[in-house]
TORKOL-4160 file (C-alpha; in steps of 0.2 Angstrom, whole numbers, padded with zeros to 4 digits, m for minus):
320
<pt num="1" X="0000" Y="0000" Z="0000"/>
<pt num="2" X="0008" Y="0018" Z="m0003"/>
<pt num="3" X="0014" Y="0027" Z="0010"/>
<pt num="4" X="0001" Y="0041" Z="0005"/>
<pt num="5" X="m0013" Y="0030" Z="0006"/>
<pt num="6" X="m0007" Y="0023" Z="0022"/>
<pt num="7" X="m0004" Y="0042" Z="0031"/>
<pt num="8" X="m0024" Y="0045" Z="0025"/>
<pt num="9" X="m0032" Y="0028" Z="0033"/>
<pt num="10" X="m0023" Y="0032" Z="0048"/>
<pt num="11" X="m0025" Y="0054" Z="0051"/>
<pt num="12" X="m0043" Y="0050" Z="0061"/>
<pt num="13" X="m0037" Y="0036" Z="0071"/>
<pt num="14" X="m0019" Y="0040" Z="0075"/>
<pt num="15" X="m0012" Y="0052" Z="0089"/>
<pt num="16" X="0003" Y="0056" Z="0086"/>
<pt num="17" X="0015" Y="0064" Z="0102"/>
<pt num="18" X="0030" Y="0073" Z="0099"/>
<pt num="19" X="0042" Y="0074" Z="0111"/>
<pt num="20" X="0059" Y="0086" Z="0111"/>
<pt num="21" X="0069" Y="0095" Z="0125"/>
<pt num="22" X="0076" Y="0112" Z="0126"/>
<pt num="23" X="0093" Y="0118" Z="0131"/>
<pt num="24" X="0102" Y="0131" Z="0123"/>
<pt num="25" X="0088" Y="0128" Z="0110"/>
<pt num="26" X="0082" Y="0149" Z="0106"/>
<pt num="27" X="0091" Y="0147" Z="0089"/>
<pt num="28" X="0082" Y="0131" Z="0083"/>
<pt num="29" X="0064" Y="0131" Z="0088"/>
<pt num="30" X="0055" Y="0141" Z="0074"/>
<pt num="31" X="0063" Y="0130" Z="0059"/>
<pt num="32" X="0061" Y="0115" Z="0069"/>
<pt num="33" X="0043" Y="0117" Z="0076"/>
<pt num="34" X="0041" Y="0122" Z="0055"/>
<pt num="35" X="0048" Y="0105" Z="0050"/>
<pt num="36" X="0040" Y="0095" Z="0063"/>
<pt num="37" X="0026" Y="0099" Z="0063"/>
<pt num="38" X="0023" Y="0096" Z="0042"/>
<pt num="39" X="0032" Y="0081" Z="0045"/>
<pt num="40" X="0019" Y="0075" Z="0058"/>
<pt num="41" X="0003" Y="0083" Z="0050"/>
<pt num="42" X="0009" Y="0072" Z="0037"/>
<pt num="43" X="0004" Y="0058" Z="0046"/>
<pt num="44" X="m0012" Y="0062" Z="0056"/>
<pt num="45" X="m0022" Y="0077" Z="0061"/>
<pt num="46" X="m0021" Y="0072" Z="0078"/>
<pt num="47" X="m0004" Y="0077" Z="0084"/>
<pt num="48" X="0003" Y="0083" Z="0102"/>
<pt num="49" X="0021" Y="0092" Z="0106"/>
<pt num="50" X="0027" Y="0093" Z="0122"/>
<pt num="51" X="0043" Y="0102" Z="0125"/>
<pt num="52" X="0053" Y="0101" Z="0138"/>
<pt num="53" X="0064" Y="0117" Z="0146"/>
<pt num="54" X="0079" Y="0108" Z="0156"/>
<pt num="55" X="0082" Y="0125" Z="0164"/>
<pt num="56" X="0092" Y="0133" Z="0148"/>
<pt num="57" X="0100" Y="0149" Z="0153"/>
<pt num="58" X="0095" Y="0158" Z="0135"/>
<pt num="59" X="0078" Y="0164" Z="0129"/>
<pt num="60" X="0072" Y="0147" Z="0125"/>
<pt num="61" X="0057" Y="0147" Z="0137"/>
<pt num="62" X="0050" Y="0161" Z="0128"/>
<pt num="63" X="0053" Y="0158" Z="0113"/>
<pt num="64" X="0043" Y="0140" Z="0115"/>
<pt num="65" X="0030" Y="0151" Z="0123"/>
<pt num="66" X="0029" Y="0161" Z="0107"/>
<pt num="67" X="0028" Y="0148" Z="0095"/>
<pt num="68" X="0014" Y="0140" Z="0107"/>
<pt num="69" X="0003" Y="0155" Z="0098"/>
<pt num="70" X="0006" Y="0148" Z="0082"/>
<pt num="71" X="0003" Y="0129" Z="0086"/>
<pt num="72" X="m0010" Y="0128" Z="0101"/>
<pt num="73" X="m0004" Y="0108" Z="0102"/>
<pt num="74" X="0012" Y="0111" Z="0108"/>
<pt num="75" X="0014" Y="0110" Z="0128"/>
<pt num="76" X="0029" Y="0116" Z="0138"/>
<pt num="77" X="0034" Y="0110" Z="0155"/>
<pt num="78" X="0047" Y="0122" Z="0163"/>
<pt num="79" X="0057" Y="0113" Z="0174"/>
<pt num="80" X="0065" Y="0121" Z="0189"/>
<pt num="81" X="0083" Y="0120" Z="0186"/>
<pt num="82" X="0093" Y="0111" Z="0174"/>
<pt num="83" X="0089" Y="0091" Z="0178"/>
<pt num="84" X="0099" Y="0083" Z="0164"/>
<pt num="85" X="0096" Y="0077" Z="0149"/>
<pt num="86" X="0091" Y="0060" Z="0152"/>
<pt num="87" X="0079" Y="0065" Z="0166"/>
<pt num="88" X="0072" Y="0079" Z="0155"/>
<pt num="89" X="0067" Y="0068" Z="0140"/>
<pt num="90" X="0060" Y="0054" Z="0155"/>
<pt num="91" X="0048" Y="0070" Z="0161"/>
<pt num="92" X="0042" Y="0073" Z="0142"/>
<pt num="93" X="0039" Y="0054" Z="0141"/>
<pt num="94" X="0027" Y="0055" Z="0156"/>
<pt num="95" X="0017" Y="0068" Z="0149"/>
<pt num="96" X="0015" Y="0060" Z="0132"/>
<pt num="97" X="m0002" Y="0052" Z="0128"/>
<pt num="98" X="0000" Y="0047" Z="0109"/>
<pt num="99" X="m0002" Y="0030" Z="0101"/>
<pt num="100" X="0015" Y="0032" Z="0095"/>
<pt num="101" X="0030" Y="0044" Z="0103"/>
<pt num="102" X="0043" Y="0052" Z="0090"/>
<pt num="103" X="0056" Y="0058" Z="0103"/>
<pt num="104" X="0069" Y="0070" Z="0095"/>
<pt num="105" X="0082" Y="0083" Z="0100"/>
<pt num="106" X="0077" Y="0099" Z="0092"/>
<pt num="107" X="0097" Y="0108" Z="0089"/>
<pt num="108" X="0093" Y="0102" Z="0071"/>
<pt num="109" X="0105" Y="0089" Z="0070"/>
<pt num="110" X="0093" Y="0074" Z="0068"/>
<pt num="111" X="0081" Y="0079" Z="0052"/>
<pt num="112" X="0063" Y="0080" Z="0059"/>
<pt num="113" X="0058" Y="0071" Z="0042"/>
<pt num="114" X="0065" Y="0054" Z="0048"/>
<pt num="115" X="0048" Y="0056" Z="0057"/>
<pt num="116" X="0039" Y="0048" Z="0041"/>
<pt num="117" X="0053" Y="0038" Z="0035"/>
<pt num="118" X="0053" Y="0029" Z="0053"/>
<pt num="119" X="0033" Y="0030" Z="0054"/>
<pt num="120" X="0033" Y="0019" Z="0036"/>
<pt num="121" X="0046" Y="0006" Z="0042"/>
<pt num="122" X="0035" Y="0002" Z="0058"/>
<pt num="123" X="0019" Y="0005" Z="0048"/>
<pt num="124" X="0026" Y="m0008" Z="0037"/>
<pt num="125" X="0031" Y="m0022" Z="0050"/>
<pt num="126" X="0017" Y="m0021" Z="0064"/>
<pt num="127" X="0030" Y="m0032" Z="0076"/>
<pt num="128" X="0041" Y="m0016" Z="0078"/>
<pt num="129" X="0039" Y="m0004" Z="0095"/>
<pt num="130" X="0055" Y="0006" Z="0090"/>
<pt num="131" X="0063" Y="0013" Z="0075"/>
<pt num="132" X="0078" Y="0023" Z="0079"/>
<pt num="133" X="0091" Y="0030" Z="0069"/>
<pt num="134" X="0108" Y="0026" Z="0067"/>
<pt num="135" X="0124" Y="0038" Z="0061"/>
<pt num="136" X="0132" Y="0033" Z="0046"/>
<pt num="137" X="0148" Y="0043" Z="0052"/>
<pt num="138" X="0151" Y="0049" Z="0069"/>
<pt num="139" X="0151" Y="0068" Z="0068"/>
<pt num="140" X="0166" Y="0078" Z="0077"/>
<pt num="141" X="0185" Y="0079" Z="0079"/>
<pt num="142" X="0197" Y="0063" Z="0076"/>
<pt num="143" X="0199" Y="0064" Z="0095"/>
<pt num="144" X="0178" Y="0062" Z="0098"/>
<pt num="145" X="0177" Y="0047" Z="0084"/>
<pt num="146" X="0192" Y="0037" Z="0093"/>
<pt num="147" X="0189" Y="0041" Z="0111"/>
<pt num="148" X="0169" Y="0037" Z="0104"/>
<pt num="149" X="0172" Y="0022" Z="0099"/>
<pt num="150" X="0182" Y="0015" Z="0112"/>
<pt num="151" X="0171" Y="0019" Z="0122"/>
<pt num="152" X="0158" Y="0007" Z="0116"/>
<pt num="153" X="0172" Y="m0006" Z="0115"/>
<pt num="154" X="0173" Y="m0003" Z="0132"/>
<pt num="155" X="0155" Y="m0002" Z="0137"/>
<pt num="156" X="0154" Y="m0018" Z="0125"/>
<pt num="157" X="0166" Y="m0028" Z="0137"/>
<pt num="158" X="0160" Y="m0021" Z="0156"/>
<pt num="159" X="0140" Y="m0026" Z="0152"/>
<pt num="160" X="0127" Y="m0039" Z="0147"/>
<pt num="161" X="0118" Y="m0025" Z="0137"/>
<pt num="162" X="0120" Y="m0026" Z="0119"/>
<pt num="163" X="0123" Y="m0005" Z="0119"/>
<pt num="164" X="0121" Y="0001" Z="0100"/>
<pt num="165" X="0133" Y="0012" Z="0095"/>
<pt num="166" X="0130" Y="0028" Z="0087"/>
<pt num="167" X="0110" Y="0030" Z="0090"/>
<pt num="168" X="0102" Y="0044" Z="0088"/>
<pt num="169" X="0090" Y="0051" Z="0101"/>
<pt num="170" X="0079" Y="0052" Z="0087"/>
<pt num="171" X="0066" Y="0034" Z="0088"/>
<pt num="172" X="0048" Y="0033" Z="0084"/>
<pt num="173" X="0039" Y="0021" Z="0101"/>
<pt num="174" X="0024" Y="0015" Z="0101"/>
<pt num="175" X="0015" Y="0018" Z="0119"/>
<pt num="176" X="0015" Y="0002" Z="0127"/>
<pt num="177" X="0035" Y="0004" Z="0124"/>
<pt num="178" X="0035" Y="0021" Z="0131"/>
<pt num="179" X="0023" Y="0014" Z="0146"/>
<pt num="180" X="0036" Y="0002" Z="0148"/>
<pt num="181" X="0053" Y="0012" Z="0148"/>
<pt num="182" X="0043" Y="0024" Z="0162"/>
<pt num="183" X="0040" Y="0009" Z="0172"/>
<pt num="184" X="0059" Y="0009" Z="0176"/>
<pt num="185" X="0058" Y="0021" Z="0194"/>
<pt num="186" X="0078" Y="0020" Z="0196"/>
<pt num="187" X="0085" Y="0040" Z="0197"/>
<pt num="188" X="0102" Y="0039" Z="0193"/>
<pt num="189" X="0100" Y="0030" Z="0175"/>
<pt num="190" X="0105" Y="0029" Z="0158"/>
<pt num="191" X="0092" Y="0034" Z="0146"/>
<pt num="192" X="0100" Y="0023" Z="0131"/>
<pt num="193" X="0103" Y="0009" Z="0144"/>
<pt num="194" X="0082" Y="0007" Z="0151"/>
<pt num="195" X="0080" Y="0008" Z="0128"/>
<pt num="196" X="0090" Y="m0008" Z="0128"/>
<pt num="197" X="0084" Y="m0015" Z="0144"/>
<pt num="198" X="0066" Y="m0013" Z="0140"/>
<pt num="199" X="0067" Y="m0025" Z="0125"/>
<pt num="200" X="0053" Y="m0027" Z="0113"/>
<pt num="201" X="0053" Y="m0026" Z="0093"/>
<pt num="202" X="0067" Y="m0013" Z="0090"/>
<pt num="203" X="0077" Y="m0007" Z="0076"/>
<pt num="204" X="0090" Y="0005" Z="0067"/>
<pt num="205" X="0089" Y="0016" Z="0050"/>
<pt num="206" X="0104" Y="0023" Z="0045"/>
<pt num="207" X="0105" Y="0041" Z="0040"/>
<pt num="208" X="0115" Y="0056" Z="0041"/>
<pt num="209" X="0118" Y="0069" Z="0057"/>
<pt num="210" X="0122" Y="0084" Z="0055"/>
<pt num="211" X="0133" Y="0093" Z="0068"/>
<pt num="212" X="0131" Y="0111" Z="0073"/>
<pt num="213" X="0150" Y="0113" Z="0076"/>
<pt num="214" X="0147" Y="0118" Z="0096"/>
<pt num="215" X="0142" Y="0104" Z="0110"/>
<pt num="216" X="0135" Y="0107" Z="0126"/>
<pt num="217" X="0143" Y="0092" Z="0132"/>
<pt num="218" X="0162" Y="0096" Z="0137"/>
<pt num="219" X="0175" Y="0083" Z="0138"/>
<pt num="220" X="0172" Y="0082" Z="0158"/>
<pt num="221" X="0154" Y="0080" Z="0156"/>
<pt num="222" X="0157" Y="0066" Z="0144"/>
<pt num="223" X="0170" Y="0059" Z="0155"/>
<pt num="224" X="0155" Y="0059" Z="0168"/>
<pt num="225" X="0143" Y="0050" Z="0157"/>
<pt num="226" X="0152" Y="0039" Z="0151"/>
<pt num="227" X="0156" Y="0032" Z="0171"/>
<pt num="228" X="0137" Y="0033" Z="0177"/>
<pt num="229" X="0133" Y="0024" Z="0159"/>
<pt num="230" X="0144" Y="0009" Z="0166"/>
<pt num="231" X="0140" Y="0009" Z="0182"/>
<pt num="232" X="0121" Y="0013" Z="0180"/>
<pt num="233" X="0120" Y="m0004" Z="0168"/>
<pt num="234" X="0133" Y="m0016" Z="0177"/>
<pt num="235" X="0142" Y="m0022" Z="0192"/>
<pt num="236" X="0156" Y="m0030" Z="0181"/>
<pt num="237" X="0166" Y="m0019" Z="0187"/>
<pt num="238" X="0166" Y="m0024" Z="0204"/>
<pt num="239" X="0171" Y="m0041" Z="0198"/>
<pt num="240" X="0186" Y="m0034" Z="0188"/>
<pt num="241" X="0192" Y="m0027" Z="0206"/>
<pt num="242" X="0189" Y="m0045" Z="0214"/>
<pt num="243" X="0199" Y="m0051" Z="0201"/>
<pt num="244" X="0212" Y="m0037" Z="0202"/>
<pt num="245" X="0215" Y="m0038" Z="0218"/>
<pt num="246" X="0218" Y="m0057" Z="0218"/>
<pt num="247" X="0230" Y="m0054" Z="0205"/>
<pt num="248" X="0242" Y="m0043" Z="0213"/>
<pt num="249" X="0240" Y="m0055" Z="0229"/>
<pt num="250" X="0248" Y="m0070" Z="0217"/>
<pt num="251" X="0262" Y="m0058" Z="0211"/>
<pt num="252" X="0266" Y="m0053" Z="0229"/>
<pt num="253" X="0268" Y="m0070" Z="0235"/>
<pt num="254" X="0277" Y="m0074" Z="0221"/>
<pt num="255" X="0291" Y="m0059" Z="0224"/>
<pt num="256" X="0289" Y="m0062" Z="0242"/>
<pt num="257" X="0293" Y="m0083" Z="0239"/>
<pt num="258" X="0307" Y="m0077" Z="0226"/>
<pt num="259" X="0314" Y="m0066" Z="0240"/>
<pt num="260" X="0314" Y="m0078" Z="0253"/>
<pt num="261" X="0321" Y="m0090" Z="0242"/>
<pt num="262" X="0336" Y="m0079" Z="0239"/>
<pt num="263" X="0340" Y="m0077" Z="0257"/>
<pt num="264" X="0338" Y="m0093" Z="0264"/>
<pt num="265" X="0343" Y="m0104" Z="0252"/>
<pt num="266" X="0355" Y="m0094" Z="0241"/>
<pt num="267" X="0361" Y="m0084" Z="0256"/>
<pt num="268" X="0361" Y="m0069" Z="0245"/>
<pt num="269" X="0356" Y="m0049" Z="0251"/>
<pt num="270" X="0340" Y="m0040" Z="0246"/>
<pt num="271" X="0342" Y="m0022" Z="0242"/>
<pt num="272" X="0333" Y="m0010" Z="0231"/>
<pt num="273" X="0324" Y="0005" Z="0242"/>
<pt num="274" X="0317" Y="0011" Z="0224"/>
<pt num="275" X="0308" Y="m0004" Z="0220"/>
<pt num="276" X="0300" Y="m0006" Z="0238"/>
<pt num="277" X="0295" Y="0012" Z="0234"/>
<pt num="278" X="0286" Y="0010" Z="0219"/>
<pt num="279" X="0279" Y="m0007" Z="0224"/>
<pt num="280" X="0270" Y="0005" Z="0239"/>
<pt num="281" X="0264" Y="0018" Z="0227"/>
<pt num="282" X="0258" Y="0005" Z="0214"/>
<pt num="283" X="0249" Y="m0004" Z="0227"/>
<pt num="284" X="0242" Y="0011" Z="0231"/>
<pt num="285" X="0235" Y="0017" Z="0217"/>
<pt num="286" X="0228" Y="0000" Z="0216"/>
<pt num="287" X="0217" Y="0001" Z="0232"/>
<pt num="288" X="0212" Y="0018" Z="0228"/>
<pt num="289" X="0207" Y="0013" Z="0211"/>
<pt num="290" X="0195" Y="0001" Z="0219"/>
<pt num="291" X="0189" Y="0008" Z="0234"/>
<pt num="292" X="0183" Y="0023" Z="0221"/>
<pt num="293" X="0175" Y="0009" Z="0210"/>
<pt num="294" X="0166" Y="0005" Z="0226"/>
<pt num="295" X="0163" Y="0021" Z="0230"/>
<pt num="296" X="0153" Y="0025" Z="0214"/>
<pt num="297" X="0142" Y="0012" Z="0215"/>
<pt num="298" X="0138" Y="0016" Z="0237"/>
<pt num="299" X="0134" Y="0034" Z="0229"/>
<pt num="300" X="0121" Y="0026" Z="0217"/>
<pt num="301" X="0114" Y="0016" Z="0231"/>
<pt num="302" X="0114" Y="0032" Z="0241"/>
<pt num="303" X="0105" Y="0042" Z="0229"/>
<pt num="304" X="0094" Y="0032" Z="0225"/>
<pt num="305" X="0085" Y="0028" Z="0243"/>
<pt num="306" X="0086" Y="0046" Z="0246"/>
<pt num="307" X="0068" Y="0041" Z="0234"/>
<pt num="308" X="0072" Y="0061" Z="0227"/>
<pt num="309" X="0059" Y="0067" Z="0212"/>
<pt num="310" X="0066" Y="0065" Z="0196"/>
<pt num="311" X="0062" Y="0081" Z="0191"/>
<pt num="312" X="0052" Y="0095" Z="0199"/>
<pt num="313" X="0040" Y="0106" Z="0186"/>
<pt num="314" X="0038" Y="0123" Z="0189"/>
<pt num="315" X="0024" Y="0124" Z="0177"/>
<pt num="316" X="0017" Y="0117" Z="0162"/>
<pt num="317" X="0012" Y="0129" Z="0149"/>
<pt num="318" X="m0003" Y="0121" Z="0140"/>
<pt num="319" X="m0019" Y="0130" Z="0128"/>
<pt num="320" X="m0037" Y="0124" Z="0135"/>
């Protein structure tokens, strides 16, 4: 059946929820409000937009309240500082009520036409819940492609979740998926993890990503996600440390046993101040290493029965 014919059947009968969050987003809303919104109207009449403010410093509250004039569907739910982006996009979740959820970052990025092209794959195969895209060629510097991948290797190696590497936040859900994915109550999680972990039908288009040439995520911040992704999905970790620190017991009592044998049997002297020394440092770094490993994941348990909100909203901004 043509995709035309397909998008007419289904205008009455299909709501449609949008889903996007705002941070340093002032520059992008009018052209992407544009774009999605022919994108969606090309799928049904019955469409929702709920956009999120994650407590961006720039005028991009107003400008979501401007554009609300224009498109009396849209709904904006101002949170009350800047939660995250993880937690932000689980708020708008909560609030959509659609038969399916196109969720999408709105710095242009992502095309909001891979709307339709996603909406005609799972049209196509009624066993799908998610179509999500997939970057053909990781945007940045050489230094962000390597230290990117690596990091998947890595992320790869340390859990039981088949992580898919370079995904776009943009995925078209169907509701009993997104029902499931809010059914996860931890606070400190990976967004990209609880995707995985919910399971169901799910699969990636590839396609092209722009990049805007400026990130709000600095190396730190990466370096920070990249940990809470690890620990958030898996204890390996703490299993690597067991099995580190047995390791480094066996090599002791192996130099220990050499040593001994030297001076008992061979009758020879043991000097060397500078290897004790570094033996002490090394050893050292060793137990701080894993008590930190250790710590982490106390702070995660710590957070986590503190049983704090999510997110707080200030207010949601909605036309009766």
């Amino acid at each position: 059946m043509p995709f035309e014919r397909l998008c007419h059947l289904n205008r009455v009968v299909l709501k449609l929820s949008v889903v996007s969050t705002l941070y340093y987003s002032q520059n992008y809303l009018d052209e992407f409000c544009q774009r999605c919104v022919a994108a969606a109207k090309s799928i049904t009449s019955d469409i929702e937009f709920i956009l999120v403010n994650d407590g961006s410093p720039d005028q991009s509250l107003q400008k979501a309240l401007e554009i609300q004039q224009q498109y009396p569907f849209i709904k904006v739910i101002d949170l009350s500082r800047n939660f995250g982006h993880h937690r932000a996009i689980m708020t708008g979740l909560q609030h959509a009520t659609g038969d399916y959820v196109f969720l999408i970052d709105c710095d242009l990025e992502e095309s909001p036409e891979l709307l339709t092209e996603f909406y005609q794959k799972i049209s196509d195969h009624k066993d799908l819940d998610v179509v999500y895209g997939i970057q053909t060629k990781r945007k940045g510097s050489w230094f962000e492609r390597t230290s990117g991948r690596l990091f998947y290797k890595l992320l790869s190696l340390l859990t039981i979740v088949e992580y898919p590497s370079d995904t776009f936040t943009a995925r078209l859900m169907t509701s009993r998926y997104v029902q499931s994915v809010l059914s996860y109550a931890e606070k400190e999680l990976d967004i990209w993890g609880v995707f995985v972990l919910t399971g169901y039908n799910q699969v990636g288009i590839a396609a092209t990503k722009g990049f805007k040439g400026r990130s709000t995520y600095s190396f730190y911040k990466k370096m920070r996600m990249a940990v809470e992704t690890i620990t958030s999905l898996s204890h390996r970790p703490l299993y690597f440390t067991f099995l580190l620190g047995i390791f480094i017991t066996l090599v002791s009592l192996g130099i220990i046993a050499s040593l001994l044998y030297r001076k008992w049997i061979d009758n020879i002297d043991v000097e060397g101040w500078a290897s004790i020394l570094a033996s002490v440092w090394f050893l050292g770094g060793m137990i701080l290493m894993v008590l930190g490993v250790i710590a982490i994941y106390l702070s995660k348990i710590f957070l986590e029965i503190k049983n704090r909100p999510l997110t707080i909203v200030r207010k949601v901004y909605q036309k009766s």
